[in-house]
C-alpha positions in Angstrom: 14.7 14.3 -36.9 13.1 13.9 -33.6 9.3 15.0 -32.2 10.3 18.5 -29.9 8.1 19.5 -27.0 8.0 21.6 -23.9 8.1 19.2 -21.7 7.2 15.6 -21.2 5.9 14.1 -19.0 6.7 10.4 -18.2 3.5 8.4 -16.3 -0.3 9.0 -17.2 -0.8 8.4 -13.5 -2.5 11.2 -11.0 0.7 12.8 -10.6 1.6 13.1 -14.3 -2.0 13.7 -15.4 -2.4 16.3 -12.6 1.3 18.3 -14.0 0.0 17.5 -17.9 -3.1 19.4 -17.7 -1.9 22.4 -16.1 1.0 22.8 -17.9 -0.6 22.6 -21.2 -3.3 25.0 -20.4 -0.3 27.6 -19.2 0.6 27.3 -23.6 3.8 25.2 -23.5 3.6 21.8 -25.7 2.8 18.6 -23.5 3.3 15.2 -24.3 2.8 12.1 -21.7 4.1 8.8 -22.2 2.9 5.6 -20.3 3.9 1.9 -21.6 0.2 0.9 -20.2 -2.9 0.6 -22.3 -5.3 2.9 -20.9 -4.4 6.1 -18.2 -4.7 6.2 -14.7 -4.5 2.5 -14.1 -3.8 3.0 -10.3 -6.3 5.6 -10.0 -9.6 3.1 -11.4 -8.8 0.5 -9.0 -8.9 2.5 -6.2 -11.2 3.0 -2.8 -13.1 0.0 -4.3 -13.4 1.7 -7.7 -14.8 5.1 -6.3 -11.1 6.7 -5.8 -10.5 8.0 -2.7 -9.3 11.2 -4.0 -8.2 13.3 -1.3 -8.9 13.9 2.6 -9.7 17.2 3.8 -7.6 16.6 7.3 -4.5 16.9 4.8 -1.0 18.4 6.6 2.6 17.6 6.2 2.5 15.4 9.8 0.7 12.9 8.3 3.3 12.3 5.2 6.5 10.1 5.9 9.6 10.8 4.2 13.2 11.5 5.1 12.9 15.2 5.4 9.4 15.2 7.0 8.3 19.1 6.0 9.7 18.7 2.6 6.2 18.4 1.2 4.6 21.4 3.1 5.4 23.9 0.1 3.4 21.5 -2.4 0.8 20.1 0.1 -0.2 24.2 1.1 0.1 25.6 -2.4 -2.4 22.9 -3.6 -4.9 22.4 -1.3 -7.4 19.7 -0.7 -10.1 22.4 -1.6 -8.3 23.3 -4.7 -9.0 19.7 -6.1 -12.6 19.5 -4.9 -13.2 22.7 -6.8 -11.9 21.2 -9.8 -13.8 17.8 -9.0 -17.2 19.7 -8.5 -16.6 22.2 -11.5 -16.8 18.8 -13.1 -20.3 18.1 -11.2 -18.4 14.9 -9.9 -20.9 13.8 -6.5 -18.5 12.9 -4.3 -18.9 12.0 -0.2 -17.1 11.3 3.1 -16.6 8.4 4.7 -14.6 8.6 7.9 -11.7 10.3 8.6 -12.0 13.2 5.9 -11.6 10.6 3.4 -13.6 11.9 -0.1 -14.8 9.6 -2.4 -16.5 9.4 -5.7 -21.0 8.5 -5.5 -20.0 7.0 -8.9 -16.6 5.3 -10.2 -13.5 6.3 -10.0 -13.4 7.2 -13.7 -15.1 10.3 -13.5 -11.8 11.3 -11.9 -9.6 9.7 -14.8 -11.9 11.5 -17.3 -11.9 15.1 -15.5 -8.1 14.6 -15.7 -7.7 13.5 -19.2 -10.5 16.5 -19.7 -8.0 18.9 -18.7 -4.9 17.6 -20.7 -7.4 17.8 -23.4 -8.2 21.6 -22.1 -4.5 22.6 -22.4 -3.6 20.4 -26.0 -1.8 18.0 -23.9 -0.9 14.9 -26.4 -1.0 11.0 -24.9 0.7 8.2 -25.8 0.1 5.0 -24.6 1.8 1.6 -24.9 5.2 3.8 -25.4 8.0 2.1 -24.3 11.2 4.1 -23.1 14.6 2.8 -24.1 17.0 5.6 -22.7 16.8 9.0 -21.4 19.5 11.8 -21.8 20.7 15.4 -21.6 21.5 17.5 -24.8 21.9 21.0 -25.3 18.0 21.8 -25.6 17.2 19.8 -22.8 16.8 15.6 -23.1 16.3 13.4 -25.5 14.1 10.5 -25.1 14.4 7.3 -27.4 11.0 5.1 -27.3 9.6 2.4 -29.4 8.1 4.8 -31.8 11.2 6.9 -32.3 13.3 9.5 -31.0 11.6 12.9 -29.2 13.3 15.5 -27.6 12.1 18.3 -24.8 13.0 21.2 -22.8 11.9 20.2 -19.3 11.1 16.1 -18.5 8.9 15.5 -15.3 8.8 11.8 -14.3 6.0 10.8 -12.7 6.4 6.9 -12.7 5.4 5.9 -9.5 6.6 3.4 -7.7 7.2 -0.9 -7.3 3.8 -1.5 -5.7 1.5 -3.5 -7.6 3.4 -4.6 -10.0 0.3 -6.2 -12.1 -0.7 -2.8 -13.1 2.9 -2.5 -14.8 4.7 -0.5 -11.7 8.4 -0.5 -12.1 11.3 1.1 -10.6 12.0 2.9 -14.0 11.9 6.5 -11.6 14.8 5.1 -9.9 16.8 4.3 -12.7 16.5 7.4 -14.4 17.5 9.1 -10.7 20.5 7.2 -10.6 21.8 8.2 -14.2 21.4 11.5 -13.5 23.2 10.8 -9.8 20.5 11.7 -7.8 20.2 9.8 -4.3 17.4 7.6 -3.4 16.0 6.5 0.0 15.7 2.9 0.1 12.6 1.7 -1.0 9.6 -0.9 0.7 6.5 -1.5 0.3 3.8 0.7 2.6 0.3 0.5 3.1 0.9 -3.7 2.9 -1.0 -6.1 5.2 1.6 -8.2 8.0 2.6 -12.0 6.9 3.3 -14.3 9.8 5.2 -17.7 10.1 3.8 -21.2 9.9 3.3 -21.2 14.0 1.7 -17.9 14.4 -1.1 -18.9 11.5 -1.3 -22.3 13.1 -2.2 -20.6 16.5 -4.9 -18.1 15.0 -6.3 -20.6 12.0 -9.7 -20.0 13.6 -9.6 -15.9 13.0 -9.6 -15.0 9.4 -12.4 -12.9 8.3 -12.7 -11.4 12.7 -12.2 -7.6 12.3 -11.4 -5.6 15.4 -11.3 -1.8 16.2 -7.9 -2.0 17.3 -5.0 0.6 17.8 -1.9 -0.3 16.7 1.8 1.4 17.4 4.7 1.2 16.0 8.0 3.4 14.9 6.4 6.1 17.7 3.3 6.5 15.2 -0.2 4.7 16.2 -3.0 4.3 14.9 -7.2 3.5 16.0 -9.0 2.2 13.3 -9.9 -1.8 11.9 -7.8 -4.8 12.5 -8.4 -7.7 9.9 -7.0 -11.3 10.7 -6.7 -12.8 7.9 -5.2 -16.9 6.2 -1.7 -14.8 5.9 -1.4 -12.8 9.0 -3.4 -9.1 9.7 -4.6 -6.6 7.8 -7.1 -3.7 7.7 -6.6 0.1 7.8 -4.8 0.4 11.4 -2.6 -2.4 10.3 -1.9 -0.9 6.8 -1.0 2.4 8.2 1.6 1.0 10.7 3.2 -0.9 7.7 4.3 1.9 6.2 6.3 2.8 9.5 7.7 -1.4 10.3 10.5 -2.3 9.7 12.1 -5.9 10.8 13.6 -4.2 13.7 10.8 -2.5 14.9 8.2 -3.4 17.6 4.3 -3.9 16.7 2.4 -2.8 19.5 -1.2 -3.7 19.6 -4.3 -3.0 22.2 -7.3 -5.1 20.5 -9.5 -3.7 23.0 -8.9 0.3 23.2 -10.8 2.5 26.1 -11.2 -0.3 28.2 -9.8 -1.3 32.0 -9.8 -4.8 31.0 -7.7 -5.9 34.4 -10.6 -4.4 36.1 -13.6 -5.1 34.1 -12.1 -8.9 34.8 -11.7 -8.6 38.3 -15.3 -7.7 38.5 -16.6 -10.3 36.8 -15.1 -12.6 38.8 -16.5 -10.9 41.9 -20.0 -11.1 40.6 -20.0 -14.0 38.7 -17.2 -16.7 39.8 -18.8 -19.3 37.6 -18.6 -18.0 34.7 -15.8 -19.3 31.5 -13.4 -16.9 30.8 -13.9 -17.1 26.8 -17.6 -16.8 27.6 -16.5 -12.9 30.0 -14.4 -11.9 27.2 -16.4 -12.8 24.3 -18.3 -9.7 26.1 -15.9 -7.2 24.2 -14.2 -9.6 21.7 -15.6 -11.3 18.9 -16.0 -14.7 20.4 -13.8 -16.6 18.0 -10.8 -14.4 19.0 -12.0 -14.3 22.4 -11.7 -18.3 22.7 -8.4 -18.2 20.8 -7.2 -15.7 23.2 -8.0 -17.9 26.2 -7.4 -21.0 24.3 -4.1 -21.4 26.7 -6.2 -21.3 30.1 -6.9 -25.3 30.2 -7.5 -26.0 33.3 -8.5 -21.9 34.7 -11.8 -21.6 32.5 -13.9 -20.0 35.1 -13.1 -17.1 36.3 -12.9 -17.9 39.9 -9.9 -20.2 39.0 -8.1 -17.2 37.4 -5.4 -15.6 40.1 -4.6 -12.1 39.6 -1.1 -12.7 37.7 -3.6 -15.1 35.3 -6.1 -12.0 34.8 -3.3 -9.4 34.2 -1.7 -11.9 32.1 -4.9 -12.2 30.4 -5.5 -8.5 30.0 -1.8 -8.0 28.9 -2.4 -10.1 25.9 -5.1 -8.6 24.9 -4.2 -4.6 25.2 -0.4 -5.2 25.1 -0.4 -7.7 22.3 3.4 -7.5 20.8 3.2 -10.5 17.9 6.1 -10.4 15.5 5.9 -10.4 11.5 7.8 -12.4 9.8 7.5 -9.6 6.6 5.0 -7.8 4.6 3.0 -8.8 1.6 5.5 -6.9 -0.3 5.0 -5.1 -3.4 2.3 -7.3 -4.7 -0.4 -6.2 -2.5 1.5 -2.7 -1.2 -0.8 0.4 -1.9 2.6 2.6 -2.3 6.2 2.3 -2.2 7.4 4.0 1.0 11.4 6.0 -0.5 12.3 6.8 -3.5 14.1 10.0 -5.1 15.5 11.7 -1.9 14.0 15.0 -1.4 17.4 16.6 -0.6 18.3 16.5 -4.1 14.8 18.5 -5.2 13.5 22.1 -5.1 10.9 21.9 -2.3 8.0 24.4 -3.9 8.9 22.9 -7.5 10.0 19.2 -7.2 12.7 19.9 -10.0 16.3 18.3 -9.7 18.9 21.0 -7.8 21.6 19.6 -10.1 19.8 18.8 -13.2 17.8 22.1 -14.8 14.8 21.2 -16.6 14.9 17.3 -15.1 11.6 17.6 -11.9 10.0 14.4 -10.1 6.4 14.1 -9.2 4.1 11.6 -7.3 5.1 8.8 -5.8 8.7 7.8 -7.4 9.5 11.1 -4.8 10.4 10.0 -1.0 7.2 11.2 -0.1 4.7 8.9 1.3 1.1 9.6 2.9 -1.7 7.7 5.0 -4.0 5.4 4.4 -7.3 7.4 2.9 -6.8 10.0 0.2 -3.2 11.6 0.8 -1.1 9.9 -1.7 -3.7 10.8 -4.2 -3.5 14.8 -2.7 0.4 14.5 -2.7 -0.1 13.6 -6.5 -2.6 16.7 -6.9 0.2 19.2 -4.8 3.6 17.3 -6.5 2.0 17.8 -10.0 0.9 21.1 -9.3 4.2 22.7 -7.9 5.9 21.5 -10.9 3.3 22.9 -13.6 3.6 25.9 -12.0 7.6 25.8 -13.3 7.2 24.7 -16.3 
């Protein structure tokens, strides 16, 4: 004789937490399974342990996925506001940063508490350090066979997340169960992942890790204006993370290290007004000087500026706005804030998130080919995914 419930609810992440709560509190019978030791691992480690819990500049352009308005049901049903309600209902202090990006005054496990608060609210049961052996259809619904028995439901939302950061016990487990049930899945990579270069290319820039830039950086006809990191492995830092998300071996990084600027003219200039001056010396002006000498490192033989010919200066100012380097890979999952793919949206309900083939079967979160920006948005598609399903179940 197996355990029967409502529905359950596989991953005590945002996404699952999020769907948990508001189901339970609607009077069906919740239970949430999670092979980790405590809930919400992702969610603690976040925006530097304050979670970054939403952005308030939140629309469906700044989500990547296959179908790119997929999300817009979820993301307009469940608003930004709608979580900071439930936040400050909790008297969570909360502030911006830039960019709309909300995060906690305190720690990030005020938000795991509010959430686990509202399971609570709504009866929700959790159990941790539960193992899943198989998943299947029967005539109620699905049967689920873990390490403490058989249990059985009406409705099964999986909300497993993705690969990235495997440490924290991320799996492809969502996938799997997608495939039994034939359901297609965009290939998956890692997003939100600092850039690796080859042995040359650190060799070159071995003087630059820890220099931080406002750079902008394009790729895949997205770009974006925020901090470029070098670092011992290649670049990081927001702008660089973002455009991860869009690379992909084929396509080509575009960077301007010095946006809002005539370099080629400022250049010219200086070598009008002051001929005698070293060229690592005039760009260490705008440039942090150890990238700046780096940069120039090549110009034995032209260091002052009155030696530089025009081809030199635009050549100059080419590599410094027009910067094209080429990655030999990502980070990979081990570092990746998300997993860019997953469970192709074709095969779910839009405003609901449950399978169009399999009644009763609905994925949330991450595992879904839904993928946001840097700052807050993966957290709100968590918030909008969990919410469109609850409000089926």
């Amino acid at each position: 004789m197996s355990d029967y419930f409502d529905v359950i609810v596989l991953g005590a992440g945002g996404a699952g937490l999020m769907c948990a709560g508001m189901v339970g509190q609607r009077g069906p019978s919740v239970l949430v399974l999670d092979h980790a030791k405590k809930p919400g691992e992702k969610i603690r480690i976040s925006g530097g342990g304050r979670c970054n819990f939403t952005n308030i500049h939140t629309q469906v352009e700044r989500f990547l996925s296959a179908d790119p308005y997929f999300a817009r049901n979820a993301l307009s049903a469940y608003t930004p506001d709608d979580f900071i309600a439930l936040v400050e209902a909790y008297g969570i202090a909360y502030h911006e940063k830039t960019l709309g990006q909300l995060f906690c005054d305190g720690s990030s496990q005020q938000i795991i508490d509010m959430l686990l608060a509202e399971c609570a609210k709504g009866g929700a049961e959790i159990r941790l350090q539960s193992e899943i052996n198989s998943v299947a259809k029967n005539e109620r619904g699905f049967t689920i066979e873990t390490n403490g028995g058989a249990l059985t439901c009406g409705s099964l939302v999986v909300a497993t997340g993705g690969k990235s950061i495997p440490k924290m016990g991320a799996t492809g487990f969502g996938y799997q169960i997608a495939e039994q049930f034939d359901l297609p899945l965009v290939t998956t990579r890692p997003g939100l992942v600092p850039f690796t270069f080859d042995q040359t290319w650190k060799d070159a820039h071995a003087a630059l890790p820890g220099v931080s830039v406002d750079a902008e950086v394009s790729t895949g006809g997205t770009s974006f204006r925020e901090a470029l990191l070098f670092t011992h492995r290649g670049l990081s830092g927001p702008s660089i993370l973002q455009a991860s998300s869009y690379w992909q071996e084929s396509t080509l990084l575009k960077i301007n290290l010095l946006p809002d600027v005539d370099l080629l003219a400022l250049l010219t200039d200086m070598r009008e007004a002051r001929a005698k001056t070293d060229i690592g010396v005039a760009l260490s002006e705008f440039l942090p000087k150890r990238l700046a000498m780096c940069l120039t490192d090549d110009l034995k033989g032209y260091r002052r500026l009155a030696d530089l010919s025009n081809e030199r200066l635009r050549g100059l100012a080419d590599k410094v706005q027009c910067w094209a380097p080429t990655p030999s890979g990502t980070e990979g999952y081990r570092t990746a804030e998300v997993t860019v793919g997953g469970v192709a949206t074709k095969a779910l309900q839009p405003k609901t998130l449950e399978a169009r083939s399999v009644p009763g079967l609905y994925f949330i979160g991450e595992v879904v080919d839904v993928t946001g920006w840097l700052g807050g948005y993966n957290f709100q598609w968590a918030w909008a995914s969990g919410a469109a399903a609850a409000r089926n179940l």
